[in-house]
N, C-alpha and C positions, 0 to 999 in steps of 0.2 A: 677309617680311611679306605681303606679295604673294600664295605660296601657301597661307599659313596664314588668308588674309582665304578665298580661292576655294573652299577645304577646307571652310569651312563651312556655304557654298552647296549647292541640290541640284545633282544633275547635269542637269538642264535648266539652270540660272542659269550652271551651268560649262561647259557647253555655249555658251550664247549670248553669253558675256563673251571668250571665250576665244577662239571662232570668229570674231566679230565685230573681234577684237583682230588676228588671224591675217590677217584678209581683209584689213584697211585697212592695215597693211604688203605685204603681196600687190600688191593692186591699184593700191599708189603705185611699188614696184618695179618693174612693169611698164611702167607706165603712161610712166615717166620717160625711161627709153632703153633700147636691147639691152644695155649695160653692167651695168646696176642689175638686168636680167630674168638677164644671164647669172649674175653673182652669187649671185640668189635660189635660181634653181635648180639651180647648183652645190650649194651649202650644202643644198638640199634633199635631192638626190640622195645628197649623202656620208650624211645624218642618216637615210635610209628602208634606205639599203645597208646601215649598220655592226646600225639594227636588226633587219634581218634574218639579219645571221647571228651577231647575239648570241644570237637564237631556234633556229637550228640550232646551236649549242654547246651550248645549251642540252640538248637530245634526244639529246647525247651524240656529235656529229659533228664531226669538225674539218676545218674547208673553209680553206683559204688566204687567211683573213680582211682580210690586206694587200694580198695580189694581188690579190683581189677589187674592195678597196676601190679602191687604183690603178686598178687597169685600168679600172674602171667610172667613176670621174671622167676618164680619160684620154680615153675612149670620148664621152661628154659635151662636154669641153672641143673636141676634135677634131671632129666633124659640126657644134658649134657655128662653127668657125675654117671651116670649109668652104662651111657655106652661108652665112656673110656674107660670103666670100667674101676670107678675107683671105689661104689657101693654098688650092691649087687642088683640085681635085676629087680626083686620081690620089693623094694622101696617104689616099682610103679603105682605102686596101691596106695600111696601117698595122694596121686592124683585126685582121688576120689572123698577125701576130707577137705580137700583143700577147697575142690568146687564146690562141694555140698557145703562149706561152711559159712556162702552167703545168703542161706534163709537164714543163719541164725542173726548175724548181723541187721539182714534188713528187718527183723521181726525186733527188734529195738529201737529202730529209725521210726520217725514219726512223718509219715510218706502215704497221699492218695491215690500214690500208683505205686506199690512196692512188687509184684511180681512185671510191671514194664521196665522198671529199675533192674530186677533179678536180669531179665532178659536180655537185656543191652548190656549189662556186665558178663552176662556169659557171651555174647555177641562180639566183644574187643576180645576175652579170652580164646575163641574158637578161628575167628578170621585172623586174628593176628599173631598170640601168641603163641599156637600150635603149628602154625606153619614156620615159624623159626625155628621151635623147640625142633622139629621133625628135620630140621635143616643138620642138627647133631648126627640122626640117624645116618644121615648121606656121607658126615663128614666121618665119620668110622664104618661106613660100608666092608672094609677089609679087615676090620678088625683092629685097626690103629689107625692114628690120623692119616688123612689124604690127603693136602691140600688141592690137587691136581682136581678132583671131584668136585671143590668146594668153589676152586677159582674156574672152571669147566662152565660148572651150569651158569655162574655167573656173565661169562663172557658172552654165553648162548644169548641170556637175558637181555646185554649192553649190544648185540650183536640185534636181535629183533626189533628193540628199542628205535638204535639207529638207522636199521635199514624202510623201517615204518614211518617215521621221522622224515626222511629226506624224499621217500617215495612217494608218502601222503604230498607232502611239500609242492614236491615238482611237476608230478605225476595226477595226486590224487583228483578224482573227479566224481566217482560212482561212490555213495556212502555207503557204509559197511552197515551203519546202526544208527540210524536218525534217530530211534527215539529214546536212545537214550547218549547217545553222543552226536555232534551234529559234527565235528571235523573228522572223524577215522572214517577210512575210505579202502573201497578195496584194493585198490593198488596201494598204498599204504601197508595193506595185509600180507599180498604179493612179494610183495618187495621185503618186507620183514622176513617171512617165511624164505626167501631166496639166498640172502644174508645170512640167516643162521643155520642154516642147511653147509651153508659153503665152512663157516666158519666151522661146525663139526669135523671139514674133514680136516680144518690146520689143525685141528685137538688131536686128531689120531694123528698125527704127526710130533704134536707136542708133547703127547703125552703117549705113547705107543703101550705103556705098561701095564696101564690103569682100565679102560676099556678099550674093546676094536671096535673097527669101526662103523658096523652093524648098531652096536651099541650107542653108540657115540650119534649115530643118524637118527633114531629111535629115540634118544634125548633131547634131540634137536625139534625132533616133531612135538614131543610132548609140550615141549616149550616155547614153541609156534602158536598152538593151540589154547593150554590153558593160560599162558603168559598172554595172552593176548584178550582172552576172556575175564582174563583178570582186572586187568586195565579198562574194560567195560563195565565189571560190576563196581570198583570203584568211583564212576561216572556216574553210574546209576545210585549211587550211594551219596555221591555229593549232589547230583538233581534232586533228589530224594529230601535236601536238605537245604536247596535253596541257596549252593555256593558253589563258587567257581575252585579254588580248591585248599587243600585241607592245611598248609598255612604257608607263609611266605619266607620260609626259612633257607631257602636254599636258592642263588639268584638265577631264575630261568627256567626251574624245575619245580615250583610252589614250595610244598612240603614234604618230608622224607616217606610218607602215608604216599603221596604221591608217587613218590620214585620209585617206591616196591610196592606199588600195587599189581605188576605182573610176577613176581617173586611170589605173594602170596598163596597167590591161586596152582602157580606151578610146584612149588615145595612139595606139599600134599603127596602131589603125582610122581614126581620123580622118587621122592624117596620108596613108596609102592611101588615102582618099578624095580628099584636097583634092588630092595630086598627082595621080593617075589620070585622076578625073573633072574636073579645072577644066582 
């Protein structure tokens, strides 16, 4: 009943019902303890993995959709066990059985392409699952959970998201990337980038404890830029593929592939920052 009420909303209205819907389970899971956050984004993780290589089966590739999907919540589960520190560090070395163990698999599969299979199973582990797993790193930056960090970059994200969104919308005129997006526009960009610039400085207000606000604007950038990059190469990834987008699960926003594909790209960077530089 539910989707058939949303169904017949615009996609703005299913946009805002549904994100708005999204956020406040989001930001209570977080919010609540590392349990409820690891949870969330377990279940996330599995939900952006499987749709991605439902999208590469789709183009006719068969990647080791199990191994994938394991190894990449394994990968997840384990740097989260590591930085809260419930097994010790020297279990990173785990990482590297776990990848290397699909030659042996595919070398039992009866496959005309088994190193483009290899490739595209490491391809879902490297774009997807490792920029979650790395999202752990961010969420114990200080050595115990944070949630303020974790719901921080977030906001940065929802914060880019929408001000790109309404700027493309009203504004937009000069395209950013025809040829591999034909609606992102620079003012689109503009306007993203001015939104979460501003929104950094209610974080150092919200959060005064956790970073200042040098910090917190140096996040904002990062997340301007690769958040934003992000969202292109996953365009380029769906033209690549001959689909509009990676599935219809969520009303107004396609698929959850979809909705973190600026999360992707930016995880990576932020968490290199916060370690290097703090």
């Amino acid at each position: 009943m539910a989707f058939e009420f949303l169904n017949k909303l615009s996609n703005l209205q299913q946009r805002t019902i549904a994100g708005l819907s999204g956020a406040i389970v989001m930001v209570s899971m977080i919010y609540f303890n590392e349990w409820t956050y690891f949870a969330l984004f377990f279940g996330i993780t599995y939900l952006v993995l499987k749709e991605f290589y439902n999208l590469i089966q789709q183009a006719g590739i068969k990647p080791n959709k199990y191994y994938g999907l394991i190894s990449g919540m394994s990968i997840f589960t384990l740097i989260f066990l590591i930085e809260k520190k419930l097994i010790l560090f020297n279990f990173y070395f785990l990482l590297f059985p776990v990848l290397f163990s699909v030659f042996l698999i595919e070398l039992f599969k009866k496959s005309d392409t088994p190193f483009k299979n290899i490739a595209f199973a490491f391809l879902g582990i490297i774009y997807i699952a490792i920029p979650f797993a790395l999202m752990n790193v961010t969420a114990f930056i200080s050595g115990a959970y944070n949630f303020q960090i974790v719901l921080g970059m977030l906001l940065l994200l929802w914060a880019n998201d929408v001000g790109a969104y309404f700027s493309g919308r009203f504004l937009g005129k000069h395209l950013l990337f025809p040829r591999v997006s034909p609606k992102k526009t620079w003012e689109g960009a503009i306007g993203g980038a001015l939104c979460t610039c501003s929104a950094s400085l209610l974080l150092n207000n919200w959060f005064p404890s956790t970073l200042d606000k040098f910090h917190w604007l140096i996040l904002s950038l990062i997340i301007v830029v690769a958040g934003s990059y992000g969202d292109l190469v996953e365009s380029m990834l769906k033209r690549s593929l001959a689909l509009k987008d990676s599935a219809q699960t969520i009303p107004g926003h396609g698929g959850f592939l979809d909705r973190f594909d600026s999360f992707l790209l930016a995880s990576p960077f932020v968490a290199a920052f916060l370690k290097l530089l703090l």
